[in-house]
PDB file with one MODEL, atoms N, CA, C and O in Angstrom:
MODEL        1
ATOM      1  N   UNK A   1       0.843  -1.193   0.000  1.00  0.00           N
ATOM      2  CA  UNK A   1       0.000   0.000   0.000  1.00  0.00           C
ATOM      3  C   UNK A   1       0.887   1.255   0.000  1.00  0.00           C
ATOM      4  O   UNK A   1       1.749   1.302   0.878  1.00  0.00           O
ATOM      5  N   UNK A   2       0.788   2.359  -0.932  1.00  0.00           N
ATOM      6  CA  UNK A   2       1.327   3.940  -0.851  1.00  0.00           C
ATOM      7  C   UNK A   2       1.092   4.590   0.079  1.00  0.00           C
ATOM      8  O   UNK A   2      -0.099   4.730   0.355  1.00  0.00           O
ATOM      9  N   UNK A   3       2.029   5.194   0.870  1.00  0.00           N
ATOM     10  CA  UNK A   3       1.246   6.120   1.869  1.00  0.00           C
ATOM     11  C   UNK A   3       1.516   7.482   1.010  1.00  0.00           C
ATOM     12  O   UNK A   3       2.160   7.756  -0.004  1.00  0.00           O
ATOM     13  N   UNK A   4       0.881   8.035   1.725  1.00  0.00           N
ATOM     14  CA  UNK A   4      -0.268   9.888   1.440  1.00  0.00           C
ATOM     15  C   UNK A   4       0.803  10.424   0.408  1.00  0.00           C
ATOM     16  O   UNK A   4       0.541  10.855  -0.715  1.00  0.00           O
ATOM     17  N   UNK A   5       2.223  10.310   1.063  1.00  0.00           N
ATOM     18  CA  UNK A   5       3.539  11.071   0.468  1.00  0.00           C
ATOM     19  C   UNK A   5       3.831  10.554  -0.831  1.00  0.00           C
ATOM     20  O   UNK A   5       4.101  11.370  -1.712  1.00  0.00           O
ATOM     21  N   UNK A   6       3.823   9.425  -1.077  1.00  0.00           N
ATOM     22  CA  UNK A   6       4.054   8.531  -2.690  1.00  0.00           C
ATOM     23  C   UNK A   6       3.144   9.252  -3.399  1.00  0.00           C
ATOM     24  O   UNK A   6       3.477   9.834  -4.431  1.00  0.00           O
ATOM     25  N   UNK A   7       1.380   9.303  -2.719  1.00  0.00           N
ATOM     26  CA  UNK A   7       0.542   9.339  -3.918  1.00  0.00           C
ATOM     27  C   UNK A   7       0.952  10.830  -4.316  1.00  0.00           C
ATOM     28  O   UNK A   7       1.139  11.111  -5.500  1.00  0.00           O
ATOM     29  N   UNK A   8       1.101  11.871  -3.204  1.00  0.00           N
ATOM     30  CA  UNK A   8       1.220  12.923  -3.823  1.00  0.00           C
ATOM     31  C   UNK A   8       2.476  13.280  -4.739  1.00  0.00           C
ATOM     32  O   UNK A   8       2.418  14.000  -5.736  1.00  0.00           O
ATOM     33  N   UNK A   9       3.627  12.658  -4.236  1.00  0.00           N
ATOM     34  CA  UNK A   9       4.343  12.661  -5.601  1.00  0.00           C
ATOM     35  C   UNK A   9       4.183  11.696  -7.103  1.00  0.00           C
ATOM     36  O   UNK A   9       4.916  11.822  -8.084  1.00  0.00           O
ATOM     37  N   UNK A  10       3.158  10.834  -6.984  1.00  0.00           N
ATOM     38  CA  UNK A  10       3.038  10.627  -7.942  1.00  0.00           C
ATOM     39  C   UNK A  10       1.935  10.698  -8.771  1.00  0.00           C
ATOM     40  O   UNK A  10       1.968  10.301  -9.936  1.00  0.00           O
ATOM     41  N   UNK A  11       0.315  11.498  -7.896  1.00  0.00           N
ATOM     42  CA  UNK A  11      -0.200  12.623  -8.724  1.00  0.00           C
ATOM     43  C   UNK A  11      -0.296  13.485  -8.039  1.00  0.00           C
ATOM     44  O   UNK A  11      -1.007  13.437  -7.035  1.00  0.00           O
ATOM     45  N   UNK A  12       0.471  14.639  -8.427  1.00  0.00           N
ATOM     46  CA  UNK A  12       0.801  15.874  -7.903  1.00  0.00           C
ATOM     47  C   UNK A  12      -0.942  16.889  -8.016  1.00  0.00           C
ATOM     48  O   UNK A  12      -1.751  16.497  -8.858  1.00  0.00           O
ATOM     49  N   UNK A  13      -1.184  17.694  -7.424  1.00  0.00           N
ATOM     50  CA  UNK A  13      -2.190  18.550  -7.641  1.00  0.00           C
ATOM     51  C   UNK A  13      -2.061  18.904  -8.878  1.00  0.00           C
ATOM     52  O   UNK A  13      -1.015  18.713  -9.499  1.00  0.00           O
ATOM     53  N   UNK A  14      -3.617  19.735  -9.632  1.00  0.00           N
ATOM     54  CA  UNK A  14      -3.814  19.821 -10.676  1.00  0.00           C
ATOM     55  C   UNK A  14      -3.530  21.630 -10.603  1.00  0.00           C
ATOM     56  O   UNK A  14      -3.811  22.253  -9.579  1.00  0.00           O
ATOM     57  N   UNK A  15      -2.926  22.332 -11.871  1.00  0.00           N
ATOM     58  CA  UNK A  15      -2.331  23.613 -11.416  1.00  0.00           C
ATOM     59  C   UNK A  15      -4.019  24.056 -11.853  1.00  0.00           C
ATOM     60  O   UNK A  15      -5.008  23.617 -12.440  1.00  0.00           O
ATOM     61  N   UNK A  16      -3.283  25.803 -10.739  1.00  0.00           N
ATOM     62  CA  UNK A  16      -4.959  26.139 -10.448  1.00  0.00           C
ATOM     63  C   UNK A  16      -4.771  27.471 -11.864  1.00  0.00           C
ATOM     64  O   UNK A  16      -4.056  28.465 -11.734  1.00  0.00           O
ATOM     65  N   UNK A  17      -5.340  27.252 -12.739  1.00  0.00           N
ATOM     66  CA  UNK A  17      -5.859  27.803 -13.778  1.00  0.00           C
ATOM     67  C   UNK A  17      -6.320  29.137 -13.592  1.00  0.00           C
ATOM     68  O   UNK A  17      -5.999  29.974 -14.434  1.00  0.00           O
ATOM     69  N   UNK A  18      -7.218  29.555 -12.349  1.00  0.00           N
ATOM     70  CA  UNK A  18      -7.610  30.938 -11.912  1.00  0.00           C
ATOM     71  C   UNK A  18      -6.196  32.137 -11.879  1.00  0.00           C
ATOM     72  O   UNK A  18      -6.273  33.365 -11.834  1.00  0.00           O
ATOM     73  N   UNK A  19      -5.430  31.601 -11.904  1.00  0.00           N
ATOM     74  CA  UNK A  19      -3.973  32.341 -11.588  1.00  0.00           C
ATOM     75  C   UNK A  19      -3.554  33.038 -13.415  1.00  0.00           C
ATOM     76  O   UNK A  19      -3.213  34.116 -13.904  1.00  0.00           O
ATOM     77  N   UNK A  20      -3.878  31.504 -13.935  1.00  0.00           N
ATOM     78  CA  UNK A  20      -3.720  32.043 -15.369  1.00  0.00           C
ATOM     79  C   UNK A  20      -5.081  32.880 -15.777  1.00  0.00           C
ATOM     80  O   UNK A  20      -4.849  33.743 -16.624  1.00  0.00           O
ATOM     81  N   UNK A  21      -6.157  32.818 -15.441  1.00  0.00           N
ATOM     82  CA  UNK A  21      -7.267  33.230 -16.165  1.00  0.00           C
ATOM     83  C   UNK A  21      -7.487  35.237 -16.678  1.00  0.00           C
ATOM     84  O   UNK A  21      -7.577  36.010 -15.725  1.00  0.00           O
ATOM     85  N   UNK A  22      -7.521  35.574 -17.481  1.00  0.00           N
ATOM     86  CA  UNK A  22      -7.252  36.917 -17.812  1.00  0.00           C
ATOM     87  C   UNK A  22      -9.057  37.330 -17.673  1.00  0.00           C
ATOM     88  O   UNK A  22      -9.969  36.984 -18.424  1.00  0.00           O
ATOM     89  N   UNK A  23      -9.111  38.217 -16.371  1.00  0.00           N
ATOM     90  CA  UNK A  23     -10.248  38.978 -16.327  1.00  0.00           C
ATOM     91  C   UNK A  23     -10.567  39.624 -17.008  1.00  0.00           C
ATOM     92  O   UNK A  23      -9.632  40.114 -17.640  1.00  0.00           O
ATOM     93  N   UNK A  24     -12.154  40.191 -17.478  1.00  0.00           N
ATOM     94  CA  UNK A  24     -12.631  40.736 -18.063  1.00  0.00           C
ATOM     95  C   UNK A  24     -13.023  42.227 -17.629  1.00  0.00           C
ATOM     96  O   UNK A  24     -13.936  42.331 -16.809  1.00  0.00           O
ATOM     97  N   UNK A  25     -12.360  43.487 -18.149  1.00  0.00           N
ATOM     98  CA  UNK A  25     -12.882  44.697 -16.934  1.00  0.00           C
ATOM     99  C   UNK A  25     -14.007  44.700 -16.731  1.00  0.00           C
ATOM    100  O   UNK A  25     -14.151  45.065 -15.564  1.00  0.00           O
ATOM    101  N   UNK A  26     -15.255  44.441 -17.330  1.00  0.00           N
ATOM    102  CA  UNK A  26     -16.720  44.438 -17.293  1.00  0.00           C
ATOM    103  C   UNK A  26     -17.058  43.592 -16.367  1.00  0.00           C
ATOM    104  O   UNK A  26     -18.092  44.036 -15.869  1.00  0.00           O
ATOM    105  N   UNK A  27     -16.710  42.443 -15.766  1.00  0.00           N
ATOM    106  CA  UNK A  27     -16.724  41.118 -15.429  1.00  0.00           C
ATOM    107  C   UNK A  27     -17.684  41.161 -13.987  1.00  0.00           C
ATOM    108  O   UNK A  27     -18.455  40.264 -13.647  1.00  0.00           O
ATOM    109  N   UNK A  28     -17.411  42.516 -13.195  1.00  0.00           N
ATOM    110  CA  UNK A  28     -17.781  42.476 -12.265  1.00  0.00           C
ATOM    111  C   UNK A  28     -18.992  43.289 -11.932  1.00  0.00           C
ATOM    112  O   UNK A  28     -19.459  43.278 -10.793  1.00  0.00           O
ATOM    113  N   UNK A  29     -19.460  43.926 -12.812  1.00  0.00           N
ATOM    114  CA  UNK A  29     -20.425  44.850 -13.254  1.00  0.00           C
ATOM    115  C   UNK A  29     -21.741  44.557 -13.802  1.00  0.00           C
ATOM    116  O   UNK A  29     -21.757  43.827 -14.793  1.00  0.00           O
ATOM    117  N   UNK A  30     -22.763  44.955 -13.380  1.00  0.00           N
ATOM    118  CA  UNK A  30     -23.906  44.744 -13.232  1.00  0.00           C
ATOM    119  C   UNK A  30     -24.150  44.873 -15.261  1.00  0.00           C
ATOM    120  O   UNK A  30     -23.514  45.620 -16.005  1.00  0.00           O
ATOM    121  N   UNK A  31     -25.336  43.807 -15.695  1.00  0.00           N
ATOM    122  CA  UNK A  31     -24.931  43.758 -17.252  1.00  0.00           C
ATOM    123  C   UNK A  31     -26.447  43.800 -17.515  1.00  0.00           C
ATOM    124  O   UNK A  31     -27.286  43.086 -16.965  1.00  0.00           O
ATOM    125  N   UNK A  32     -26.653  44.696 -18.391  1.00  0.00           N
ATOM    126  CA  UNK A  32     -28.466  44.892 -18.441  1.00  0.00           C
ATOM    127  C   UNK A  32     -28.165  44.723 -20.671  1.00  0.00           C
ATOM    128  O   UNK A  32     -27.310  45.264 -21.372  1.00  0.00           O
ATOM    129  N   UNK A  33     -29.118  43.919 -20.994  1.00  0.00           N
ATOM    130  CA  UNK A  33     -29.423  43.681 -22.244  1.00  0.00           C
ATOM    131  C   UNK A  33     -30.088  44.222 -23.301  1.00  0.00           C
ATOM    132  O   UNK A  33     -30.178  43.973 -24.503  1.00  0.00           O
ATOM    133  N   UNK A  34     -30.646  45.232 -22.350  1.00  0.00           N
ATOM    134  CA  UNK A  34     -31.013  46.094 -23.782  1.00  0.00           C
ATOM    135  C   UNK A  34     -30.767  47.666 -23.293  1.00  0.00           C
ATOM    136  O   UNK A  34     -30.776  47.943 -22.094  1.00  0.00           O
ATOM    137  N   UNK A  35     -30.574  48.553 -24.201  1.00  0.00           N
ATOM    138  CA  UNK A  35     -30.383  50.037 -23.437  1.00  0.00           C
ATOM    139  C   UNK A  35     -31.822  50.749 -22.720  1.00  0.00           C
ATOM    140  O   UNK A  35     -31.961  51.771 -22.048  1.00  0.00           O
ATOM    141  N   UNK A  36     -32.680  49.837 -23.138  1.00  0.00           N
ATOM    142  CA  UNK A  36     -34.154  50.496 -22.473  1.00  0.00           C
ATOM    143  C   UNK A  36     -34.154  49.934 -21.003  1.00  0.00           C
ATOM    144  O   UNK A  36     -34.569  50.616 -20.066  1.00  0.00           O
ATOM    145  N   UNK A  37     -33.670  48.663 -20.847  1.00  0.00           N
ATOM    146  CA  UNK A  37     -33.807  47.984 -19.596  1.00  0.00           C
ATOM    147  C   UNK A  37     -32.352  48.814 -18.399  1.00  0.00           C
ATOM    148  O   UNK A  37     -32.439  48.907 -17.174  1.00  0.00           O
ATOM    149  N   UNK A  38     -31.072  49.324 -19.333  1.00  0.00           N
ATOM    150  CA  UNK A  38     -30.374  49.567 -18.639  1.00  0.00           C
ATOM    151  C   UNK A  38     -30.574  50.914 -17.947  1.00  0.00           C
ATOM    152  O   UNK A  38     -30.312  51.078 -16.756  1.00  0.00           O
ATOM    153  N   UNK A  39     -31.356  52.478 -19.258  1.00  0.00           N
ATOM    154  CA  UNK A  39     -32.345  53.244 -18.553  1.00  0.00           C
ATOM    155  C   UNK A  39     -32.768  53.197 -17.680  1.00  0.00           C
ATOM    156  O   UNK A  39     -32.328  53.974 -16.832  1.00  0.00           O
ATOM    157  N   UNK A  40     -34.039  52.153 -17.244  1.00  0.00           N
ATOM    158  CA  UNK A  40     -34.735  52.224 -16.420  1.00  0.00           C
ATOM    159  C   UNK A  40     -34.111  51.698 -15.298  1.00  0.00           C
ATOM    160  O   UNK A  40     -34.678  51.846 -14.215  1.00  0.00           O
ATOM    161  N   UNK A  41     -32.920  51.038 -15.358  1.00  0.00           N
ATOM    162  CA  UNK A  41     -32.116  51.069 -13.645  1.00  0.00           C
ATOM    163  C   UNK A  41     -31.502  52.109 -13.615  1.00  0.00           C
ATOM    164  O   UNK A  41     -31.554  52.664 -12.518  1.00  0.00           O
ATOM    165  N   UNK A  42     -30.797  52.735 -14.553  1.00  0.00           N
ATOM    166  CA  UNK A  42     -30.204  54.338 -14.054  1.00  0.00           C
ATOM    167  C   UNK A  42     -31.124  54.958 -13.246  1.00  0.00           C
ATOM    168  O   UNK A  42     -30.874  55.357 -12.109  1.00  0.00           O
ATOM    169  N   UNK A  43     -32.531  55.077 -13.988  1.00  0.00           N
ATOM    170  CA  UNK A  43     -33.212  55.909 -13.664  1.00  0.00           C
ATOM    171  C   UNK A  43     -34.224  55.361 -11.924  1.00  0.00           C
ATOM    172  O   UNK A  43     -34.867  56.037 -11.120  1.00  0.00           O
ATOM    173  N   UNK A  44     -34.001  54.333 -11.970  1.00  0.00           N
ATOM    174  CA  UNK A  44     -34.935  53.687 -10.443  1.00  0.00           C
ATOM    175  C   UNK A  44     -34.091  54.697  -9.314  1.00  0.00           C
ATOM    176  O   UNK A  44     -34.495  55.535  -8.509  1.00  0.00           O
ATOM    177  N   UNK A  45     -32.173  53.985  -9.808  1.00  0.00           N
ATOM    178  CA  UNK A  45     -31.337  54.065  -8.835  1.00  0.00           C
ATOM    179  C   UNK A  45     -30.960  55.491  -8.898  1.00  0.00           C
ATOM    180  O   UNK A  45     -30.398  55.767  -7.838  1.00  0.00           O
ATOM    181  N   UNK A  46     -31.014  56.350  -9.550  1.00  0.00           N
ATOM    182  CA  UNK A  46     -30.852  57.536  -9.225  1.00  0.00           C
ATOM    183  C   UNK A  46     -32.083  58.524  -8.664  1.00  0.00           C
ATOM    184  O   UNK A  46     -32.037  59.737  -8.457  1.00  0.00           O
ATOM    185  N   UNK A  47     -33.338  57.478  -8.466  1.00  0.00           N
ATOM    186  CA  UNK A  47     -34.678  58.308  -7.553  1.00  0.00           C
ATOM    187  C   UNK A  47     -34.421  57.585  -6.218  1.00  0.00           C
ATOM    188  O   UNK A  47     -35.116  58.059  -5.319  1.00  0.00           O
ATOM    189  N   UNK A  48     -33.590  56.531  -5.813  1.00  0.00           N
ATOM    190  CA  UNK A  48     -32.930  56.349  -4.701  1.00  0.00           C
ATOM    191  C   UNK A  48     -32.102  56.928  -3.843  1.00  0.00           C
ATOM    192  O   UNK A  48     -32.291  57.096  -2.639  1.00  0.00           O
ATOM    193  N   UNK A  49     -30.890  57.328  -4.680  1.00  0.00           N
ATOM    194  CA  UNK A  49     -29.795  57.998  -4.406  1.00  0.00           C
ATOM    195  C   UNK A  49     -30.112  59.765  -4.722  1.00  0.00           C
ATOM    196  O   UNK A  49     -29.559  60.282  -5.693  1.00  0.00           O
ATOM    197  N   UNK A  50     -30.672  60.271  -4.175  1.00  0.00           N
ATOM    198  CA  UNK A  50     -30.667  61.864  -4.654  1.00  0.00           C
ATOM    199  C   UNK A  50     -29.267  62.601  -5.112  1.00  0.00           C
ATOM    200  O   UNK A  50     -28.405  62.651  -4.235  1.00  0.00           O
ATOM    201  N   UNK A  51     -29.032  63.025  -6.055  1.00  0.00           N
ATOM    202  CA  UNK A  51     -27.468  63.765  -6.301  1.00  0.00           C
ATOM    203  C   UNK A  51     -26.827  62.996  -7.350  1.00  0.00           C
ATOM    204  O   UNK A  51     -25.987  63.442  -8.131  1.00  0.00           O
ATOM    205  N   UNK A  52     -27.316  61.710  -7.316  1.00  0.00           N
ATOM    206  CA  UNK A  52     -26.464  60.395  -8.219  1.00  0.00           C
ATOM    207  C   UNK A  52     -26.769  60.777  -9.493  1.00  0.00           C
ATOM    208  O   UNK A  52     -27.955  60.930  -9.785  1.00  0.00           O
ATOM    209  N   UNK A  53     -25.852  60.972 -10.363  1.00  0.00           N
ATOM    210  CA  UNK A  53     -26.114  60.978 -11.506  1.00  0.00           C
ATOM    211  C   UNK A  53     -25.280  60.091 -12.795  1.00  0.00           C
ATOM    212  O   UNK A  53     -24.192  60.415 -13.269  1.00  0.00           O
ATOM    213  N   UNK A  54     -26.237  58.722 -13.260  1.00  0.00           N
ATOM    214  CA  UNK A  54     -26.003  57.274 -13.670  1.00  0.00           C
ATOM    215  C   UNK A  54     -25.860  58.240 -15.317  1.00  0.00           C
ATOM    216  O   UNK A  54     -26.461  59.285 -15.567  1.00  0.00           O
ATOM    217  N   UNK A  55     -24.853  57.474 -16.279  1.00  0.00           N
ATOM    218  CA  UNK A  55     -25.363  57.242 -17.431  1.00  0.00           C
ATOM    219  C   UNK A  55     -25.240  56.031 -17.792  1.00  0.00           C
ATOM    220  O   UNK A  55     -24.962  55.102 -17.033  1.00  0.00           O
ATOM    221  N   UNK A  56     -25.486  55.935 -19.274  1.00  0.00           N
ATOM    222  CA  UNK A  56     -25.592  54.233 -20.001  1.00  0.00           C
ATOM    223  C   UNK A  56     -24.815  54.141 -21.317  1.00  0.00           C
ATOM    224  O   UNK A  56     -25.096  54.944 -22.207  1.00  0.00           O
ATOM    225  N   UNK A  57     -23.891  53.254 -21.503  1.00  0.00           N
ATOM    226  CA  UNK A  57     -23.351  53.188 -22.430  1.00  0.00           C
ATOM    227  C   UNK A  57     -22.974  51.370 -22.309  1.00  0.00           C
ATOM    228  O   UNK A  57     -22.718  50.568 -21.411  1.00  0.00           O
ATOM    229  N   UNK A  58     -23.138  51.357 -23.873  1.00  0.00           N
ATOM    230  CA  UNK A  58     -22.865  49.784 -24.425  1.00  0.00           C
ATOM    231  C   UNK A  58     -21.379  49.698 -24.134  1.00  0.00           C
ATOM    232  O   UNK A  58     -20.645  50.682 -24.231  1.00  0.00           O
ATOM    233  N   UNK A  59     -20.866  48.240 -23.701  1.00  0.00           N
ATOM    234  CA  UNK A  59     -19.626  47.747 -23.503  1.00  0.00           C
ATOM    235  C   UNK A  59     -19.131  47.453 -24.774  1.00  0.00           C
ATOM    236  O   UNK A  59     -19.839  47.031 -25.689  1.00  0.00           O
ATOM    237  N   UNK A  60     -17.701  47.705 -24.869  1.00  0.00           N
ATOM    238  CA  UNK A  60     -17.038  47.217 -26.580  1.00  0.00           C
ATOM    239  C   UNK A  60     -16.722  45.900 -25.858  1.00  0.00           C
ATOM    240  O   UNK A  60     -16.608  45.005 -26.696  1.00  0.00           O
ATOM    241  N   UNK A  61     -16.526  45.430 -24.516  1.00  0.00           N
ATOM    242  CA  UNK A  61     -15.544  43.966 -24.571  1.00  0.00           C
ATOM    243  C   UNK A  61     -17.551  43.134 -24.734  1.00  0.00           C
ATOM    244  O   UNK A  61     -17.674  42.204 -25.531  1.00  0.00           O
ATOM    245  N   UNK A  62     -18.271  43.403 -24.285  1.00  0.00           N
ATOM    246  CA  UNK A  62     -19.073  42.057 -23.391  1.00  0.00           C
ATOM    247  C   UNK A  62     -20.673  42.693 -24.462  1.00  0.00           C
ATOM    248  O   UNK A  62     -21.739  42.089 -24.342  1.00  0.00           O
ATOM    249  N   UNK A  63     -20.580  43.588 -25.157  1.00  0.00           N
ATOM    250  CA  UNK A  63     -21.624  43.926 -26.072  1.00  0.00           C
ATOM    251  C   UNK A  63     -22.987  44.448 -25.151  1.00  0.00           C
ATOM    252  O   UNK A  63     -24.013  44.933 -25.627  1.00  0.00           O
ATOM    253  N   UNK A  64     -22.816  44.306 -24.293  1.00  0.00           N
ATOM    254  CA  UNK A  64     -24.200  44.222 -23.312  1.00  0.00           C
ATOM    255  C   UNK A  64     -24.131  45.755 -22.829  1.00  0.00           C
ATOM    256  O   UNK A  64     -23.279  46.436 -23.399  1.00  0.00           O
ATOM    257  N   UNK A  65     -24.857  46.335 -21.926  1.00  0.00           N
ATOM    258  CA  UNK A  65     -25.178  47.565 -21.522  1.00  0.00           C
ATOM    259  C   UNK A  65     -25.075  47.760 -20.355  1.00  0.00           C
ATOM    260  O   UNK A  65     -25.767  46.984 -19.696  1.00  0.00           O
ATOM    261  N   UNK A  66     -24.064  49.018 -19.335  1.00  0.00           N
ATOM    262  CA  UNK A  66     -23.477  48.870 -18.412  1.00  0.00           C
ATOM    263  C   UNK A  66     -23.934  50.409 -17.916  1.00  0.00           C
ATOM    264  O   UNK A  66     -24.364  51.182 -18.772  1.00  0.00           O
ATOM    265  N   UNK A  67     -23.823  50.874 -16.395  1.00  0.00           N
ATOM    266  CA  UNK A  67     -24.317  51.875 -15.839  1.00  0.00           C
ATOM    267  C   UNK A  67     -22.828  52.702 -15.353  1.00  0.00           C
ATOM    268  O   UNK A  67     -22.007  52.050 -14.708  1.00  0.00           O
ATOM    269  N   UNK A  68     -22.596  53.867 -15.630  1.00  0.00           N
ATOM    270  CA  UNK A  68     -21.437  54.517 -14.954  1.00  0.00           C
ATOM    271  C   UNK A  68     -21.773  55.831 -14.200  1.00  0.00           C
ATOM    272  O   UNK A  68     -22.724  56.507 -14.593  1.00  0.00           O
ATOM    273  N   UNK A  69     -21.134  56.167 -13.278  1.00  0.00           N
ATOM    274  CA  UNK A  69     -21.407  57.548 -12.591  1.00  0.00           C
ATOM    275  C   UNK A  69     -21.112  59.106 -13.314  1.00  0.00           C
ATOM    276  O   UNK A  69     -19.895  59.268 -13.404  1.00  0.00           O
ATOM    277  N   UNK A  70     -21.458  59.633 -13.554  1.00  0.00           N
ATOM    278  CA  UNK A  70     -20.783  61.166 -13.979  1.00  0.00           C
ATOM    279  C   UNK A  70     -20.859  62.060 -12.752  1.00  0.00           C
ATOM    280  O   UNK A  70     -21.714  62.087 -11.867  1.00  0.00           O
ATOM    281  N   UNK A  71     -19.546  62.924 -12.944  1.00  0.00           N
ATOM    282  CA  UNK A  71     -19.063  63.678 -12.392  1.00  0.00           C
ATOM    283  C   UNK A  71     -19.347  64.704 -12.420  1.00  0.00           C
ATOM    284  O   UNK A  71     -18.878  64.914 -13.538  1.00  0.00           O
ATOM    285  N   UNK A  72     -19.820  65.795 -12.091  1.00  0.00           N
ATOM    286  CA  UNK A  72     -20.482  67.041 -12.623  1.00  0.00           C
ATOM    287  C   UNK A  72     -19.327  67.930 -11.773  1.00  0.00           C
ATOM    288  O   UNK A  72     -19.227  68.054 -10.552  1.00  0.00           O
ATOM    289  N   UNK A  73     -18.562  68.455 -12.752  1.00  0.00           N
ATOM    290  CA  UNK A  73     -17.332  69.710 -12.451  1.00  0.00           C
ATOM    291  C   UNK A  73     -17.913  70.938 -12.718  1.00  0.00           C
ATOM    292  O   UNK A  73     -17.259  71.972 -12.584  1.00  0.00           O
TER     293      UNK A  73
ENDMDL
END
């Protein structure tokens, strides 16, 4: 019989792939499918937030429709 130490040198763990994996900047960001649907969350969440001011613009990586803050200088 192998004990614990054999098996692990002779199948070693499998490498963890997440290390290699190249994130997506969009990836973590709320993703609405059409620009009418992404509107109407700008517009919910900014009668929430008083002062907030959301716009909407389509993503070039993920094609889908994403919410960003503006800055008013």
């Amino acid at each position: 019989m192998m004990s614990s130490e054999q098996i692990m040198k002779r199948y070693p763990k499998k490498a963890d792939y997440r290390a290699y994996r190249f994130d997506l900047p969009c990836e973590d960001k709320k993703v609405y499918s059409t620009e009418k649907e992404a509107i109407e969350a700008s517009e919910a969440r900014m009668a929430e937030h008083l002062g907030l001011e959301l716009a909407v613009y389509q993503c070039n990586v993920c094609q889908s429709w994403h919410l960003t803050s503006v800055n008013r200088s």
